[in-house]
NUPAMAR-748175 format. One record per residue (C-alpha): residue number from 1; x, y, z. Coordinates in nm, 3 decimals. Layout:
PT   pos        px        py        pz
PT   NUM         X         Y         Z
...
***
This chain:
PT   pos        px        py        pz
PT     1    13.668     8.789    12.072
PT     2    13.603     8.646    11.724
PT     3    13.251     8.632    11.572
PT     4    13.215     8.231    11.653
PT     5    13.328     8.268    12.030
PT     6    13.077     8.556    12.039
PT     7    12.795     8.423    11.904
PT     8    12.803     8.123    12.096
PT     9    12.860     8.348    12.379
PT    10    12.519     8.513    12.327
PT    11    12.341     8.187    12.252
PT    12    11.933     8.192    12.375
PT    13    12.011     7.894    12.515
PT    14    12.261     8.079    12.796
PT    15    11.973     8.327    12.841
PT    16    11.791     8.261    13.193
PT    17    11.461     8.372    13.073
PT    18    11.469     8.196    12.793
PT    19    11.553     7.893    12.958
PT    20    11.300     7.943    13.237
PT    21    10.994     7.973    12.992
PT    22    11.122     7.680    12.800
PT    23    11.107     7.480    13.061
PT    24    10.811     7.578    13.238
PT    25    10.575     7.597    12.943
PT    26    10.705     7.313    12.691
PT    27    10.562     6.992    12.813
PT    28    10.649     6.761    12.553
PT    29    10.922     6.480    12.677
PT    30    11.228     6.595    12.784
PT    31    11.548     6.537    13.005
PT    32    11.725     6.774    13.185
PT    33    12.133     6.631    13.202
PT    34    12.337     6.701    13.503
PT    35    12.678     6.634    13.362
PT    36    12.966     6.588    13.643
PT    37    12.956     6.876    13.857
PT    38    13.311     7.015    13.766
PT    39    13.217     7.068    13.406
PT    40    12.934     7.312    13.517
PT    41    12.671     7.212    13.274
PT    42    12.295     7.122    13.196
PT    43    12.223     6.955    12.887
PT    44    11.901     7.017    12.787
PT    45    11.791     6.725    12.570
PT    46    11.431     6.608    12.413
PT    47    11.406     6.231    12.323
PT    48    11.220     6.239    11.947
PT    49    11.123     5.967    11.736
PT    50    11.223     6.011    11.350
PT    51    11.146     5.840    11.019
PT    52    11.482     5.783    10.789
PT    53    11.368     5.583    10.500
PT    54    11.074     5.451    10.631
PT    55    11.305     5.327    10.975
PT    56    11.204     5.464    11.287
PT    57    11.490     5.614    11.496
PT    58    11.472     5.690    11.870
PT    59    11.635     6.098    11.912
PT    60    11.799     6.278    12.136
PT    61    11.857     6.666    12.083
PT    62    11.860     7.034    12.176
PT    63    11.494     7.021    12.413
PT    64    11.498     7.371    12.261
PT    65    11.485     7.312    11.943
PT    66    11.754     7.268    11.687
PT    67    11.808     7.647    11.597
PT    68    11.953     7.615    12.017
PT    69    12.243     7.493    12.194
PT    70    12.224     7.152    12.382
PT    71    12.359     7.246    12.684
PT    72    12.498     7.517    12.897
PT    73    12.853     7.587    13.002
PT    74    13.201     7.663    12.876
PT    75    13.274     7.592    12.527
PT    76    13.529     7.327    12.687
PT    77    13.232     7.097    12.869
PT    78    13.134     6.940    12.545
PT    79    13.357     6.659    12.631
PT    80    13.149     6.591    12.952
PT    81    12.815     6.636    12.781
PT    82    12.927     6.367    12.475
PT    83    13.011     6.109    12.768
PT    84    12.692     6.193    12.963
PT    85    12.474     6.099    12.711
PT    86    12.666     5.808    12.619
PT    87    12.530     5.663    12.961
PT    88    12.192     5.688    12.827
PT    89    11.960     5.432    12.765
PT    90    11.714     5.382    12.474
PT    91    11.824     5.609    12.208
PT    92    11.993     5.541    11.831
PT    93    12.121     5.878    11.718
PT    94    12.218     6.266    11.902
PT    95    12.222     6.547    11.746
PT    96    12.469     6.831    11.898
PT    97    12.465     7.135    11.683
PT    98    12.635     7.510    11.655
PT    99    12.939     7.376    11.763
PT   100    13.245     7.589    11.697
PT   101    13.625     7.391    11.558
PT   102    13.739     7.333    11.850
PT   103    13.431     7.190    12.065
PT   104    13.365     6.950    11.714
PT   105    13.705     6.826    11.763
PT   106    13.646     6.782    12.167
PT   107    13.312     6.605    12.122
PT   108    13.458     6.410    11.836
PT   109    13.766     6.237    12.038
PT   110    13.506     6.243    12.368
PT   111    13.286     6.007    12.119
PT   112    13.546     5.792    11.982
PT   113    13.629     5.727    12.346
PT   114    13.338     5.596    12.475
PT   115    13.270     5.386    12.173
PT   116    13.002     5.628    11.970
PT   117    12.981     5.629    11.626
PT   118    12.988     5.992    11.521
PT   119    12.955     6.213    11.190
PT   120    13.057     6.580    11.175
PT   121    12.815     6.755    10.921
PT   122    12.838     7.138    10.793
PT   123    12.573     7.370    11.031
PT   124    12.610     7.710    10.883
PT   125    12.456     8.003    11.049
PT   126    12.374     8.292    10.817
PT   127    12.461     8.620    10.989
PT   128    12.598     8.978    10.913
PT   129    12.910     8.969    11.080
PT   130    13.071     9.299    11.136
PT   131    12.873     9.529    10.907
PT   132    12.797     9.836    11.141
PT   133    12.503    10.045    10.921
PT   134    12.258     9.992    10.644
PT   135    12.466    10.152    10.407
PT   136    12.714     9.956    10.451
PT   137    12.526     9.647    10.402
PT   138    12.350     9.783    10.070
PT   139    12.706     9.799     9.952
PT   140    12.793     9.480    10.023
PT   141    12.480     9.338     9.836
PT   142    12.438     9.344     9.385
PT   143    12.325     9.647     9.288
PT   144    12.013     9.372     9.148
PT   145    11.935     9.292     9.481
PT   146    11.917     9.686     9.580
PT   147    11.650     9.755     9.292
PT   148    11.436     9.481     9.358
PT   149    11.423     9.570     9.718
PT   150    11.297     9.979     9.605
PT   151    11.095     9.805     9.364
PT   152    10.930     9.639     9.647
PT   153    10.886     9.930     9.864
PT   154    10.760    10.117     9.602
PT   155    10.502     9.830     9.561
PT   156    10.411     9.839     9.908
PT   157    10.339    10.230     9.918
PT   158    10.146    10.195     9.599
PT   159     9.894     9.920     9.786
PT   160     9.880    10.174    10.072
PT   161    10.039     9.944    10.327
PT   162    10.208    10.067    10.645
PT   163    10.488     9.967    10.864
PT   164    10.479     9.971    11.204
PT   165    10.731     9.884    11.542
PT   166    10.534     9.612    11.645
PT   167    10.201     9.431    11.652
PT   168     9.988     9.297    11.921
PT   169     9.976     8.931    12.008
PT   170     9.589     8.867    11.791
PT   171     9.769     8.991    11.505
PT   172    10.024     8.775    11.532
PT   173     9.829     8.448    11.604
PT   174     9.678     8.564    11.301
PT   175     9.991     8.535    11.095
PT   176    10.110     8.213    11.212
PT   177     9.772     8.079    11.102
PT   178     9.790     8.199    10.784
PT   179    10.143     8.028    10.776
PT   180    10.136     7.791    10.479
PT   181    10.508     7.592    10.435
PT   182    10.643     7.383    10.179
PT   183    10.566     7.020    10.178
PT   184    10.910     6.960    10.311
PT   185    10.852     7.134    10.621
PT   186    10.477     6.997    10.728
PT   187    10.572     7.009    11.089
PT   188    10.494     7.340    11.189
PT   189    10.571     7.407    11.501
PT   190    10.431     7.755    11.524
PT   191    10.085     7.574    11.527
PT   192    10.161     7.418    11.873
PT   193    10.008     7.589    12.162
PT   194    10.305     7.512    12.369
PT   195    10.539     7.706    12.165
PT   196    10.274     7.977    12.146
PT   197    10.243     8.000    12.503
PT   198    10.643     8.040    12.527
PT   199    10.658     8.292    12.205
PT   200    10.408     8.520    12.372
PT   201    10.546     8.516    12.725
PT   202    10.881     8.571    12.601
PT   203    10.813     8.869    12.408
PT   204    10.628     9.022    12.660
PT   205    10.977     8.961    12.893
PT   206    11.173     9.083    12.606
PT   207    11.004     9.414    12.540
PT   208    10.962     9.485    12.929
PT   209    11.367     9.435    12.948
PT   210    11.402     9.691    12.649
PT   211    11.528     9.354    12.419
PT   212    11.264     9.326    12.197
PT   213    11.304     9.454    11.853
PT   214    10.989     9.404    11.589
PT   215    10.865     9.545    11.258
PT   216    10.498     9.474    11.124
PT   217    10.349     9.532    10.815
PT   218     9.973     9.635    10.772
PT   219     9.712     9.669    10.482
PT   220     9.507     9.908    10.719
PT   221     9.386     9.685    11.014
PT   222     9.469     9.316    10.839
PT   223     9.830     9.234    10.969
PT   224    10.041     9.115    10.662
PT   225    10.375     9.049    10.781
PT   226    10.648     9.082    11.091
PT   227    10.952     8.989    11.228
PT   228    11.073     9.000    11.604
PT   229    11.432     8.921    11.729
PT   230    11.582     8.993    12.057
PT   231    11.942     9.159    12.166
PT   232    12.161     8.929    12.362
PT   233    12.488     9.168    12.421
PT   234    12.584     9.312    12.090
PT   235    12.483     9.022    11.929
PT   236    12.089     9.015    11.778
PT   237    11.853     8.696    11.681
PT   238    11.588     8.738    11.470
PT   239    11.333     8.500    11.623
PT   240    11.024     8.455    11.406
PT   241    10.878     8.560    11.133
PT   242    10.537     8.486    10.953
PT   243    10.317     8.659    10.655
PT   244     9.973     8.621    10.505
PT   245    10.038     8.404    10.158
PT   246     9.779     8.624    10.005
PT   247    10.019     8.940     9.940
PT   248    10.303     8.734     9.857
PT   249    10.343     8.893     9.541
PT   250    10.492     9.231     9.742
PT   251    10.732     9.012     9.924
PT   252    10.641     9.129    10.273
PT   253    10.836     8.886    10.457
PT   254    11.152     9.031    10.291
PT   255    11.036     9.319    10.353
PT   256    10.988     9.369    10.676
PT   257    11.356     9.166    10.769
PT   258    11.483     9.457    10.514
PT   259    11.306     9.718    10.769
PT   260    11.431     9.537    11.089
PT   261    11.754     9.535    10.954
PT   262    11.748     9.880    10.892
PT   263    11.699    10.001    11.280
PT   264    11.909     9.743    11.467
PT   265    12.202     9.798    11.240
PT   266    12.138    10.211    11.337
PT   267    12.233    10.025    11.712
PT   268    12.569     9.899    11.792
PT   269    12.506     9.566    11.642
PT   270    12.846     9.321    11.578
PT   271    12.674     9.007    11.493
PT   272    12.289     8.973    11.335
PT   273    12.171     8.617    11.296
PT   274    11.899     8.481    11.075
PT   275    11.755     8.247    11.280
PT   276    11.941     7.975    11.120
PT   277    12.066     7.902    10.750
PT   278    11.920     7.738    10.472
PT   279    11.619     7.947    10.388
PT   280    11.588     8.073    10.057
PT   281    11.607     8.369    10.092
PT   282    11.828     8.453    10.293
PT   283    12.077     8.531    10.050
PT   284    11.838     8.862     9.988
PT   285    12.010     8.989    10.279
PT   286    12.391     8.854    10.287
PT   287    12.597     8.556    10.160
PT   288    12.782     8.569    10.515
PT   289    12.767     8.275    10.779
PT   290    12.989     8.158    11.127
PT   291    13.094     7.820    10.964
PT   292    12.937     7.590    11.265
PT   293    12.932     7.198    11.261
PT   294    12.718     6.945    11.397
PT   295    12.819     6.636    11.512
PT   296    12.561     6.370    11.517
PT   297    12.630     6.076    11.755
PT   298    12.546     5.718    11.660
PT   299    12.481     5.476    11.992
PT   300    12.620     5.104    12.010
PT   301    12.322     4.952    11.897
PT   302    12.303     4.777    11.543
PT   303    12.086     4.968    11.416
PT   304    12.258     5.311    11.514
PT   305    12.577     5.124    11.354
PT   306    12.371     5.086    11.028
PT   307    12.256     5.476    11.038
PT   308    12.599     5.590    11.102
PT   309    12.686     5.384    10.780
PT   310    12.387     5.564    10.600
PT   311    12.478     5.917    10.680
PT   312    12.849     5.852    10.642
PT   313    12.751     5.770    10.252
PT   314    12.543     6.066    10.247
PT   315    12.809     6.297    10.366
PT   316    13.060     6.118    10.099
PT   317    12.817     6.217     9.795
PT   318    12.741     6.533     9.958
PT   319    13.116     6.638     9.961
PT   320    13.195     6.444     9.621
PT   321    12.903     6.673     9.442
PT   322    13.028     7.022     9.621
PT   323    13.391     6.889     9.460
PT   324    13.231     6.885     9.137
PT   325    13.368     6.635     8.798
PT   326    13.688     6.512     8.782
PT   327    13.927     6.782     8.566
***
């Protein structure tokens, strides 16, 4: 199977208890699909209202956030899903994301079909694809990457810090308090009690099925960093991660991905995925990705016509600036 087939594969989304928590503990708006019954799928969709230049634009996407799948199923239902939603009312723009070629291409001519606008956009998902050990990934990295990361856990031992396998659930309500993002990305939703409800039942599920995988860092008794990420198959997501601002100077979040990286690479591991792409510093850990697209679906409304307009220009510069000046 190649890595985009089996990452999709493993998706959360496809993961029963995943989806059972998600739906029984998040109670913000949302609408469960039934596409026709011979496509075999849910779609799993939240209705959100956006601001795009100071417009506001009625949502529809992944209920699970958009790091998730929309909807359940083989790859192939897509089609079914696109003209499912195009029967909905009230809504100006859909998001489908972590689509592979082939289901971009489906969803695309499903779209132009039933009359949708539609833009395909670049949704990159940084993973280490097919690196089996640690050593093997410190020899796919600069040898400047390698000494800043001993430099750093030098640091660390120096300030007497400790890592552990996991933490308990204060210490980590701890951390995402002492979360502090960049203006850019004010809506935190670690600080909803909804999603905290969900994060710390599904851990607990997690590490009762043996799935859980975690690696905190401590300054004696004051938690300072972690990350936790769960198996699914051979395939493992890292899930969330959160520090305490105050030692950000020893780069604990880095380091204790570099330390979680370290154990579930000494498992049979085929695919690890970092919870997304488009984080800094990511590229700490690997310049690999499963080139993913999104297709964002524009409804028949004027207004939707006018925002398919809007991101079609953006996508034009976008594309003109990776192309660089004229030779």
């Amino acid at each position: 199977m190649d890595p985009i087939a089996r990452f999709l594969a493993s998706s959360l989304t496809l993961d029963p208890e995943f989806g059972r928590l998600r739906r029984e503990l998040f109670d913000a708006p949302r609408q469960w699909l039934e596409v026709p019954s011979q496509a075999n799928a849910v779609a799993w969709i939240a209705r959100r209202r956006l601001r795009l230049r100071g417009v506001g634009v009625r949502s529809l996407e992944s209920a699970f956030g958009r790091d998730n799948r929309l909807w359940t199923g083989a790859n192939g239902e897509i089609a079914e899903v696109v003209r499912a939603i195009s029967d909905l009312k009230q809504w100006d723009m859909a998001f489908i994301d972590l689509l592979s070629p082939a289901e971009t291409a489906a969803a695309v001519a499903a779209a132009t079909t039933a009359g949708l606008g539609h833009q395909v956009m670049p949704n990159p998902i940084t993973a280490l694809i097919g690196i089996r050990d640690h050593d093997a990934l410190l020899a796919s990295r600069s040898s400047a990457t390698n000494r800043e990361q001993r430099r750093s856990v030098r640091r660390i031992a120096e300030r007497g810090l400790e890592f552990r396998a996991s933490m308990g659930w204060p210490h980590v309500e701890q951390l995402l308090d002492a979360r502090r993002l960049p203006a850019h990305e004010a809506d935190d939703y670690t600080r909803d009690a909804e999603f905290r409800r969900f994060f710390r039942e599904y851990r607990d599920a997690m590490s009762a099925a043996g799935r859980l995988r975690e690696v905190a860092l401590f300054d004696h008794d004051r938690p300072v960093a972690y990350v936790s990420g769960v198996w699914s198959g051979r395939v493992f997501h890292a899930f969330q991660t959160a520090h305490d601002p105050e030692y950000r100077s020893l780069r604990p979040g880095i380091m204790v991905f570099e330390k979680l990286l370290e154990g579930v690479l000494a498992e049979e591991c085929e695919i690890l995925e970092f919870m997304g792409s488009g984080r800094f510093y990511l590229s700490e850990f690997t310049r690999q990705s499963l080139p993913l697209q999104r297709v964002v679906l524009f409804s028949r409304t004027l207004k939707a016509r006018l925002l398919g307009r809007f991101f079609a220009r953006r996508a034009r510069r976008a594309a003109d600036s990776e192309a660089g000046p004229p030779t």
